[in-house]
C-alpha positions in Angstrom: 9.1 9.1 -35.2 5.7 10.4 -33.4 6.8 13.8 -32.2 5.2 14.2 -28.4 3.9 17.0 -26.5 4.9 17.0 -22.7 3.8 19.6 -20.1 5.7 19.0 -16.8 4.5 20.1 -12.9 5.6 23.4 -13.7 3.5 24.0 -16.9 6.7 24.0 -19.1 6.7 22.1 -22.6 8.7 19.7 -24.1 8.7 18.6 -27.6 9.5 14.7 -27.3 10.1 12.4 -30.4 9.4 8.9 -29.6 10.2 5.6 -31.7 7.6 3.3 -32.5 7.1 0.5 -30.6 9.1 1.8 -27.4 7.0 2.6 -24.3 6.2 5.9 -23.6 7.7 6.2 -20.4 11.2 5.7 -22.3 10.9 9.1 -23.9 9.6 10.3 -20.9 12.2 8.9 -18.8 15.4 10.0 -20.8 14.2 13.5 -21.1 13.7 13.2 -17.0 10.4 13.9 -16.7 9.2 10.7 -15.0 11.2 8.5 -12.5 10.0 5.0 -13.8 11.3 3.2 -11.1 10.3 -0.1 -11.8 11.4 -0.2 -15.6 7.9 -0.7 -17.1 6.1 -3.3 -14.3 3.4 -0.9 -13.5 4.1 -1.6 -9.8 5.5 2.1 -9.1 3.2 4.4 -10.5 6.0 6.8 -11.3 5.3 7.6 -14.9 1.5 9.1 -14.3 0.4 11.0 -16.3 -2.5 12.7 -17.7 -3.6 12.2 -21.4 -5.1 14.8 -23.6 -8.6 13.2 -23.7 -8.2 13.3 -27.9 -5.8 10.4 -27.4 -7.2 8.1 -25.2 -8.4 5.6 -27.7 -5.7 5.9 -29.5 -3.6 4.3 -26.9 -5.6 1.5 -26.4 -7.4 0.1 -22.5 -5.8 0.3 -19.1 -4.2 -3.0 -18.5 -5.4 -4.8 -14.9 -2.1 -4.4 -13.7 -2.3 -0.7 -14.7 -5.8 -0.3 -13.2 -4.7 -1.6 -9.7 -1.7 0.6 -9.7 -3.8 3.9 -10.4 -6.3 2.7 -7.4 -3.1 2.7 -5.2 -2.2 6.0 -6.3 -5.5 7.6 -5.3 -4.8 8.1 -2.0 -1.9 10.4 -2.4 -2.6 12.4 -5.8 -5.2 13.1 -8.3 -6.3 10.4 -11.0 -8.5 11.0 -13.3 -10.5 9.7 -16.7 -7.6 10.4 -18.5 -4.4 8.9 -15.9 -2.9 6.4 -17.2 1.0 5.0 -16.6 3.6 5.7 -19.8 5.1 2.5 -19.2 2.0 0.6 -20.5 1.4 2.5 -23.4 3.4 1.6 -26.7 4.2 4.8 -29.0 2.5 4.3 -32.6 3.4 6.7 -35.5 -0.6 7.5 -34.9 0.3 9.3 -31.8 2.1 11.8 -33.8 1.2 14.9 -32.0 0.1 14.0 -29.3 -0.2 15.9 -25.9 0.0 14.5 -22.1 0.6 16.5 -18.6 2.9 14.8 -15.6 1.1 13.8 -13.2 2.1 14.5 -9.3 4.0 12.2 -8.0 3.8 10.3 -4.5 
C-alpha cells in the first residue's frame, strides 16, 4: 500500500495510503480532499492537482481526454508542467512516497 503525501489549499498535510491499482483520485476523494464529480471521466476537472515533478514519469502521460480537460481549466486557475487529474492516474506500489499539492478549484 504506496503511502501518499497530500498538501491541501491550506498548506496542511495528509499522509494517504493508497491500494494499487485504484485511481488516485479514490484516496483523494475519501479523505475529502478533491470533489471528483464525475467519478473518474476526466470531464470535471475536480481532482487537479499538482505533482511533485520527481513523480511525473512515474505516473505515466496525460491521456487526450486529460489534456483537453486541463486546457478547459486554464481559464479559471493555474496549470502547470506538473497538473495533472488524480482520476487518470493508477496508484503503483512505485509511487510509494510520493508527494502532490491540490490544485484550486473552479
Amino acid at each position: 500500500m504506496p503511502k501518499i503525501t497530500v498538501f491541501d489549499l491550506d498548506g496542511k498535510q495528509h499522509i494517504l495510503l493508497g491500494n494499487s491499482g485504484d485511481a488516485l483520485m479514490e484516496p483523494l476523494r475519501d479523505e475529502g480532499l478533491v470533489e471528483a464529480t464525475c467519478g473518474g471521466a476526466a470531464s470535471c476537472g475536480t481532482c487537479h492537482i499538482y505533482l511533485g515533478a520527481d513523480w511525473l514519469e512515474k505516473c505515466g502521460e496525460r491521456t487526450e481526454d486529460e489534456g483537453y480537460m486541463l486546457e478547459g481549466l486554464e481559464e479559471h486557475v493555474e496549470v502547470k508542467s506538473v497538473s495533472r487529474l488524480a482520476c487518470q492516474i493508477t496508484i503503483t506500489d512505485d509511487m510509494d512516497g510520493m508527494t502532490m499539492d491540490i490544485a484550486p478549484q473552479i
